[in-house]
C-alpha positions in Angstrom: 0.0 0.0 0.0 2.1 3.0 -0.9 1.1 7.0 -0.3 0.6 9.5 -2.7 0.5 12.1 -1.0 2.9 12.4 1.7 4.6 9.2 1.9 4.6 8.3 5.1 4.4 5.0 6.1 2.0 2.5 7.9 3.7 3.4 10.8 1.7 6.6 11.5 -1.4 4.7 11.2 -3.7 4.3 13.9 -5.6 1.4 14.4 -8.7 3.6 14.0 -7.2 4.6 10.6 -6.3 0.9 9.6 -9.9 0.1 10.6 -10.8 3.1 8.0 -9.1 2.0 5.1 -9.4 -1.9 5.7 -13.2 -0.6 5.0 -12.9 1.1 2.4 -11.2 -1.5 1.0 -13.9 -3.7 1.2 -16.5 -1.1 0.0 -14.9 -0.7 -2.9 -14.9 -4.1 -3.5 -18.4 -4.4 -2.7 -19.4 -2.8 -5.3 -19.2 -5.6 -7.4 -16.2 -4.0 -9.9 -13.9 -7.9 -9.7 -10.0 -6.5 -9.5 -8.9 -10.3 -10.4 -5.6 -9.2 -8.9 -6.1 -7.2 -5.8 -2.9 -6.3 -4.0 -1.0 -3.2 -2.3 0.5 -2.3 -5.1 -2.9 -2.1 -6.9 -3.6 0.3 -3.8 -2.7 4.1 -3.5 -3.7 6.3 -0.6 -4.6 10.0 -1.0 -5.5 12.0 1.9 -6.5 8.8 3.9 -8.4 7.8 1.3 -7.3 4.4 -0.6 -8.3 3.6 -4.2 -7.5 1.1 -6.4 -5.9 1.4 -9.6 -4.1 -1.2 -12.1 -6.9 -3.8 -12.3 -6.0 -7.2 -13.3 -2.6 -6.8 -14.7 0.2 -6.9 -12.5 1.1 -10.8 -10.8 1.6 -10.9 -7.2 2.0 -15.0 -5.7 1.4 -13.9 -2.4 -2.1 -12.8 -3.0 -3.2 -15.0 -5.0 -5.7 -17.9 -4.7 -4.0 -21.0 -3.3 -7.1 -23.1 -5.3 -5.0 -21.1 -8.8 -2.0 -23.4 -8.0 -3.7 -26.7 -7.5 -6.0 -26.6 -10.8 -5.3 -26.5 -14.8 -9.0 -24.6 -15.5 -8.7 -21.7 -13.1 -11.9 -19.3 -13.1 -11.7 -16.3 -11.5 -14.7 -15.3 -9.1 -15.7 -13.0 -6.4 -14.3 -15.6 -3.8 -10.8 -14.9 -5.1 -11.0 -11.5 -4.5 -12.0 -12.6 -1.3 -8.5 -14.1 -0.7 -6.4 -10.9 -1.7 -9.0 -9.0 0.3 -7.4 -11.3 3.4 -3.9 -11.0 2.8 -4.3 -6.9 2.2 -6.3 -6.5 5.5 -3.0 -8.7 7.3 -1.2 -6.3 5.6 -2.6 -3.0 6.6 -2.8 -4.8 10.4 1.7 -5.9 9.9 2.4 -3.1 8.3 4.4 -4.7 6.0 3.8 -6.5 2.5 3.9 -10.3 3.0 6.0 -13.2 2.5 8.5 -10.0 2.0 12.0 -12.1 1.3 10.5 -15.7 -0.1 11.5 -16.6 -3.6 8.1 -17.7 -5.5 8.9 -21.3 -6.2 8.9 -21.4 -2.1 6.5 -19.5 -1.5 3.7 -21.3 -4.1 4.8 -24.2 -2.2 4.3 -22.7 1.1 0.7 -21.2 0.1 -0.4 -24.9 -0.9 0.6 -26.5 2.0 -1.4 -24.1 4.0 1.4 -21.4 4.8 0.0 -18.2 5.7 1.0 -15.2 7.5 1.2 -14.7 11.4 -1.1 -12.3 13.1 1.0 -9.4 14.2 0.4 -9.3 18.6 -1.8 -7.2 19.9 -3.8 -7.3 16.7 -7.7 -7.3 17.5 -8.9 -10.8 17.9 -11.9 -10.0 15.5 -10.1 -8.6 13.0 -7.2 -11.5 12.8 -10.4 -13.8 12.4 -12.2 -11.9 10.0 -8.8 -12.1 7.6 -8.4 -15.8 8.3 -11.6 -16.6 7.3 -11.0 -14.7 3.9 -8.0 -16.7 3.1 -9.7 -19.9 4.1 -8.3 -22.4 1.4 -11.6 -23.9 0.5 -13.5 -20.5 -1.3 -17.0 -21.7 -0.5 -15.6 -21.4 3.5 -14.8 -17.5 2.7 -17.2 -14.8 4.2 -19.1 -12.8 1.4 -17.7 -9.6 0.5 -21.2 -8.2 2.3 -20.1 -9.8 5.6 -16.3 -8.6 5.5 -18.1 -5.2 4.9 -20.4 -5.5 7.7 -17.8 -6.8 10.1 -15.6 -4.1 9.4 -18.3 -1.4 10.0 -18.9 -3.4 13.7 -14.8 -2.6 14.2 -14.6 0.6 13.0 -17.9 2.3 15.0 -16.4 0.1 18.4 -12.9 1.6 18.0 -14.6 5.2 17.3 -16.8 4.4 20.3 -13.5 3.5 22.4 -11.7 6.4 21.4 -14.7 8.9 21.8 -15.0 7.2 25.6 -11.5 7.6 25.9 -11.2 11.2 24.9 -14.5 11.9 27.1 -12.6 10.7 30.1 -9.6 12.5 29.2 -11.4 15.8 28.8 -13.1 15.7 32.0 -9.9 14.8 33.4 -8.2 17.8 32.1 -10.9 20.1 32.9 -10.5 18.9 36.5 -7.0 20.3 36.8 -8.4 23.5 35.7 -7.6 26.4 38.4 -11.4 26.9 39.4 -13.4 29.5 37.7 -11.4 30.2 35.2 -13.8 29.2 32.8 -12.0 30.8 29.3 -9.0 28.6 30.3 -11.1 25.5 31.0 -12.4 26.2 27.6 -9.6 27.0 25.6 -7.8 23.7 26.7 -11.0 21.3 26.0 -10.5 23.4 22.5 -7.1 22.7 22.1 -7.3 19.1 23.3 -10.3 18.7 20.7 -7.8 20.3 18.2 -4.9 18.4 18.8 -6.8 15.2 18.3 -8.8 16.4 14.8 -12.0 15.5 16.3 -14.5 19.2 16.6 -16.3 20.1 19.5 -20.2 19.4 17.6 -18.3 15.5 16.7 -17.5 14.8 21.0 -21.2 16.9 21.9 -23.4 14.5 19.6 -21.5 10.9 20.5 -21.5 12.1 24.5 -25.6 13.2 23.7 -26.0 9.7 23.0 -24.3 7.5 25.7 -25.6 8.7 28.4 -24.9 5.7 30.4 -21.5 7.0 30.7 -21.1 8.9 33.3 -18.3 11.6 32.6 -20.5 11.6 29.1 -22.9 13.4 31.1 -20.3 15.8 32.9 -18.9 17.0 29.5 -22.0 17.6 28.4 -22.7 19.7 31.3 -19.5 21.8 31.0 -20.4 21.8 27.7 -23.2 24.0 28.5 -21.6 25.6 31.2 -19.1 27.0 29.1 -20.7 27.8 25.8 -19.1 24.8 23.6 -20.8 23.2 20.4 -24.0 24.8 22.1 -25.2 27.9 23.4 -24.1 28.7 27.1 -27.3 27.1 29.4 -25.8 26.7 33.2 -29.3 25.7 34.6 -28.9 23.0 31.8 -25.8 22.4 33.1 -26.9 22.3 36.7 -29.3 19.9 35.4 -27.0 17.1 33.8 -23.9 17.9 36.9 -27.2 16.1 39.1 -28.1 13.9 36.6 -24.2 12.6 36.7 -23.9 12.9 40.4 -27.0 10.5 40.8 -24.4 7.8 39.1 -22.0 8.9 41.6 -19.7 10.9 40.1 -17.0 12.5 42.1 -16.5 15.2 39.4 -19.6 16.3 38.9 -20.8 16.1 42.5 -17.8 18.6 43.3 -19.3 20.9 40.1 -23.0 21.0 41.5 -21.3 22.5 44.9 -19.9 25.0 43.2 -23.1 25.8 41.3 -25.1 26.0 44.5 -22.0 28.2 46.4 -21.9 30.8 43.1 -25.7 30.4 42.0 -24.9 28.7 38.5 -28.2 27.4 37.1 -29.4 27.0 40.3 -30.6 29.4 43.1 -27.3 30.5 45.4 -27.1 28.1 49.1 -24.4 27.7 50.9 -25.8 25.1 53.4 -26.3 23.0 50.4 -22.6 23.8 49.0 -20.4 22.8 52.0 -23.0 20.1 52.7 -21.5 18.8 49.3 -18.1 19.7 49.6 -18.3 18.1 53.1 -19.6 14.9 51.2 -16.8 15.7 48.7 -13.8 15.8 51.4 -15.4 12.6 53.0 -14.6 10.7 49.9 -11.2 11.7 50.0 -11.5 14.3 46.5 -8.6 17.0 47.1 -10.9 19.3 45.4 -13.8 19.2 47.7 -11.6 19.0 51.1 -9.7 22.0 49.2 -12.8 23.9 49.2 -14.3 22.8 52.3 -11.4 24.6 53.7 -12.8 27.8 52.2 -16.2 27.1 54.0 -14.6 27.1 57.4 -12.4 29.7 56.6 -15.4 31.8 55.7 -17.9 30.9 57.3 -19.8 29.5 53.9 -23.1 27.6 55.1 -21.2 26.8 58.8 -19.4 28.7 61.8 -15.8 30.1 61.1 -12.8 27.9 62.2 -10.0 28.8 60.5 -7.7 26.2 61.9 -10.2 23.7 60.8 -9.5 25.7 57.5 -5.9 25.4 58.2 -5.8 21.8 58.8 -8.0 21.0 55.7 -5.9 23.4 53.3 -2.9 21.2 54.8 -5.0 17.9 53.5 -5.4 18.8 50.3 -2.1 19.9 49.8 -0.6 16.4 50.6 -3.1 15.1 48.6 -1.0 16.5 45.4 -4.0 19.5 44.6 -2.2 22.5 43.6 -4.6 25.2 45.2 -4.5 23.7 48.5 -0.5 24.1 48.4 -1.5 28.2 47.3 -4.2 28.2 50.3 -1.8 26.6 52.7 0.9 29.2 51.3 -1.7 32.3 52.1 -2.1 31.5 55.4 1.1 31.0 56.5 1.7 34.1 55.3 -1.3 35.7 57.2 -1.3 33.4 60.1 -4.5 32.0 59.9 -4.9 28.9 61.4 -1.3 28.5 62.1 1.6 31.0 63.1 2.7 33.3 60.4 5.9 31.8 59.0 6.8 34.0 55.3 9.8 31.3 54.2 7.1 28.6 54.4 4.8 30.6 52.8 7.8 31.2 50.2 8.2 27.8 49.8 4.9 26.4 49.4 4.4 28.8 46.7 7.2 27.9 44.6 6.2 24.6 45.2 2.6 24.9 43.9 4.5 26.7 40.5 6.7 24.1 39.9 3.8 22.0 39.7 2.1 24.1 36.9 -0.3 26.1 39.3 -0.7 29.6 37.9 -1.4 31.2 40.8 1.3 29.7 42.9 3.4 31.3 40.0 1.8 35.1 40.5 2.3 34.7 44.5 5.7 33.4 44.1 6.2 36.8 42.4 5.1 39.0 45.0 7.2 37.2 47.1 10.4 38.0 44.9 8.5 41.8 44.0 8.0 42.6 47.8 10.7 40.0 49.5 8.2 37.8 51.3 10.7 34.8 52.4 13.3 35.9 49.8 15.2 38.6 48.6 13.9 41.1 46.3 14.7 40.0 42.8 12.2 42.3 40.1 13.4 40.7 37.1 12.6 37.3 39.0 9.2 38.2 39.3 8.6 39.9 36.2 9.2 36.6 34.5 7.2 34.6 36.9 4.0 37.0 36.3 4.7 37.0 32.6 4.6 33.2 32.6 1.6 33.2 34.2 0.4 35.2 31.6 1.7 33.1 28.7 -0.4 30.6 30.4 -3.7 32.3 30.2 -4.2 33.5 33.6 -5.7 37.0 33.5 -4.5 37.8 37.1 -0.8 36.9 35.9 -1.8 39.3 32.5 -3.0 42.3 35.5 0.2 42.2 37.3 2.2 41.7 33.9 0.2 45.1 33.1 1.2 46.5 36.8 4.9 45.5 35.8 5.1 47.5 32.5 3.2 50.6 34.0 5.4 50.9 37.0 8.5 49.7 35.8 8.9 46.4 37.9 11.9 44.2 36.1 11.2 45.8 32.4 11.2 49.7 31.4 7.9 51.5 32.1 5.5 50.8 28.9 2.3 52.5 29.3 1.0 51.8 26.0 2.0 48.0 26.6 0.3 48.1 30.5 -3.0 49.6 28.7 -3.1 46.7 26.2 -2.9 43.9 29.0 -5.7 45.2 30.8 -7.6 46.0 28.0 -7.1 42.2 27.2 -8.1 41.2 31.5 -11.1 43.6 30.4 -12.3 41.6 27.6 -12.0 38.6 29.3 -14.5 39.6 32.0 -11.8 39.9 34.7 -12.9 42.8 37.2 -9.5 43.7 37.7 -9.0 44.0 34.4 -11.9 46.5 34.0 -10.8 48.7 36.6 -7.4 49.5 36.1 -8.7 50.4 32.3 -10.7 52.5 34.1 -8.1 54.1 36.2 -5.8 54.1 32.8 -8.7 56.2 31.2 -9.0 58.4 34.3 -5.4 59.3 34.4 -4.5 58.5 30.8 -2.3 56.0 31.3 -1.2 54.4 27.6 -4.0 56.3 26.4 -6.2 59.7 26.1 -8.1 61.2 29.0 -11.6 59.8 29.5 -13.4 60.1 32.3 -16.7 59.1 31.1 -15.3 55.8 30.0 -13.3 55.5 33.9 -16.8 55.7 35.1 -18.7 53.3 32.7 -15.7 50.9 33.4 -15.9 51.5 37.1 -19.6 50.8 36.9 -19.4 48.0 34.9 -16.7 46.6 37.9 -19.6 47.4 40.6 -22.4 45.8 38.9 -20.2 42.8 39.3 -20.0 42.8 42.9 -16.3 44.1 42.7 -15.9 45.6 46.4 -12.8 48.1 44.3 -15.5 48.6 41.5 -17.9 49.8 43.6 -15.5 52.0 45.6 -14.2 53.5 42.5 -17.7 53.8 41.6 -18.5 55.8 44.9 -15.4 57.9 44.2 -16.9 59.4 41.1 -19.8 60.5 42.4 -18.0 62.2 45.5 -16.0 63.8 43.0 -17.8 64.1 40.0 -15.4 62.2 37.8 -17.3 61.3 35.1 -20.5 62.0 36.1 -22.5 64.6 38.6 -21.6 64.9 42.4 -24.3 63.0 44.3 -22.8 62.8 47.9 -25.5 60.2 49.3 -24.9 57.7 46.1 -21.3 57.7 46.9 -21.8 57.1 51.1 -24.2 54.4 49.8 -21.1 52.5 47.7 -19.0 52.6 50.2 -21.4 51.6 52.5 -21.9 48.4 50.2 -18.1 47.9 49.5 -18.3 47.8 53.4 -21.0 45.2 53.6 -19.2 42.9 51.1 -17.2 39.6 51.6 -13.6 39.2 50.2 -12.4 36.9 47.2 -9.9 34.0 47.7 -8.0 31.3 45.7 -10.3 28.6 45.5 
């Protein structure tokens, strides 16, 4: 079987893609056009698509008939066909041409005393029968070319079933490493996995919409719908199939429906009924769920504060490998909650959690080296963390890459350059983001004055809860920035900012 197009060799081929063109082998023999001579030589491939070419010409002993050696009056049939058909699917299994090396006189006597080739290991079992029964040395014994059709179909839709299952799990998988809500990066690495492995996102929706049965099916599905992929965003959809999984008792989606409850996602906002599920979450020993059950105590979500409890379960989930328990455990050394402050453990933990891929870990790990928490200052040092962070896709790590260029911190000041990272935070929904392109239209920073935009963009900010957004918010209606004085709108901001709760790494 040679290439025409790039050349490359069976090597490459998948056993999904060996499934492929074994079919379309058959198909095209199927349709009832007799090659007489059917071998890999009579077979080009193009674009993964095999065709046949040369019929009936060119004489190859090792694909022919065994029944042509024993008889004067040799008739050619379908059933001979059959034969080659055999031999060419061993072939595209070996990935080699066969009886490679015999002289003919050895090899005709070979074929008639029932030589044939050796399954290559680890070849499907069904498919090494299906080509034995096709060089069968009695042609009445050989399967129609209908039934090697059908049989291959039966392979080929398993192994796409297998790898569609496998590829599920994998996804889900992926998605659970994800820093939590970060849902563009969650998204743009389902995208890339589903790019990286040719299959779209509409191909892995419809075969996870129809089996069901499978759990983590269900849970991609949901995220699916969560995050807006192959579908329109619907998170009380989502909601709906994260309880539809957890009822088969999956971890992953269990953990998910806790998080809709704690951020009202689909579902009406209850934090008795989030660390209730976290609680269950820990319990089963998922790093995640004892991660965020440390938030709950630290906070005081749906139970009492106890911020050694917090400590202690922060301190679980970190020796249980997750990432964001080694960044919580970090934080409160460094602010001595639970524990006594101790800034070189703090120091440590975080460089720990970056070495380990955790984003976050890699922004706090440059504050330390910006501010010299547990180390000595070293700009440049953090600089590079923040802007790895950044390369990464965390919009925090693209804000303080911003803060870098606009202050000067390890790289010359670049206004212009600070305006375009938060513009980019901005667009990604990051409240951060929004505000300090507020305060760069404000103070025109990287661009022109505009202090109607500052106030939109601080509005925006407070609309999201943002306890800064809604301060900056109040500061422009003290002082008319943007906007009329109104005195008691502003006391009422601040009042609010006051009222709110803080953010933490979850």
């Amino acid at each position: 079987m040679e290439y025409t197009d790039s050349k490359e060799n069976y090597n490459s081929l998948t056993w999904n893609r060996k499934f492929d063109l074994a079919s379309q082998l058959s198909c095209l023999n199927e349709k009832e056009t007799m090659h007489r001579n059917l071998h890999s030589k009579n077979g080009l491939v193009h674009q993964n698509t095999i065709k046949l070419t040369d019929f009936g010409f060119e004489k190859r002993v090792a694909y022919d008939d065994p029944k042509k050696f024993n008889l004067k009056k040799f008739t050619l049939n379908e059933k001979n066909d059959i034969y080659n058909t055999g031999v060419l699917l061993w072939e595209i299994s070996s990935d080699r041409p066969p009886s490679k090396g015999k002289s003919t006189s050895n090899l005709i006597a070979h074929i008639q005393k029932g030589f044939r080739e050796t399954p290559i290991p680890d070849t499907p079992t069904v498919y090494v029968d299906l080509f034995t029964k096709c060089w069968n040395k009695e042609p009445d014994n050989r399967p129609s070319i209908y039934q090697v059709v059908s049989k291959l179909k039966d392979l080929k839709n398993k192994q796409i079933n297998n790898n569609f299952r496998v590829m599920v799990d994998e996804i889900v998988n992926l998605s659970n490493k994800i820093e939590d809500n970060v849902d563009e990066e969650e998204k743009q690495n389902i995208l890339n996995y589903l790019n990286n492995h040719n299959v779209t996102s509409q191909e892995i929706y419809n075969w996870s919409l129809d089996n069901q049965t499978h759990s983590n099916s269900i849970v991609l599905l949901g995220d699916f719908n969560y995050l807006g992929i192959a579908i329109s965003v619907n998170k009380n959809k989502a909601f709906e199939l994260y309880q539809n999984a957890t009822n088969l008792g999956n971890i992953i989606a269990h953990y998910n429906l806790g998080c809709c409850y704690k951020y009202g996602n689909g579902v009406d906002k209850d934090h008795n009924k989030a660390f209730n599920i976290f609680k269950k979450s820990a319990e089963k020993v998922y790093s995640k769920g004892v991660n965020y059950l440390g938030y709950c105590y630290k906070y005081g979500l749906g139970t009492s504060v106890n911020k050694k409890k917090a400590f202690e379960l922060y301190q679980k989930a970190a020796n249980l490998g997750n990432t964001f328990g080694i960044v919580n455990l970090a934080n409160c050394y460094f602010n001595g909650i639970g524990t006594n402050a101790d800034d070189e453990m703090a120091f440590k933990l975080h460089q720990k959690a970056a070495n380990l891929g955790n984003t976050y870990g890699m922004i706090n790990l440059g504050s330390c080296y910006k501010t010299g928490i547990g180390i000595n200052v070293d700009k440049n040092k953090a600089f590079e963390l923040f802007q790895k962070a950044a390369n990464l896709g965390n919009i925090n790590g693209i804000i303080n890459l911003g803060n870098c260029y606009r202050h000067g911190i390890g790289i010359s000041v670049d206004e212009e350059k600070a305006f375009e990272l938060y513009q980019k935070a901005a667009d990604l929904g990051n409240t951060f983001g929004i505000i300090n392109l507020g305060v760069c239209y404000q103070n025109g920073i990287g661009t022109s004055i505009d202090t109607q935009k500052a106030f939109e963009l601080y509005q925006k900010a407070a609309n999201l809860d943002d306890v800064d957004g809604i301060n900056y918010l109040g500061y422009c209606y003290r002082n008319g920035v943007g906007t009329d004085v109104d005195k008691q709108k502003a006391f009422e901001l601040h009042q609010k900012a006051v009222n709110l709760g803080n953010w933490e790494f979850q």
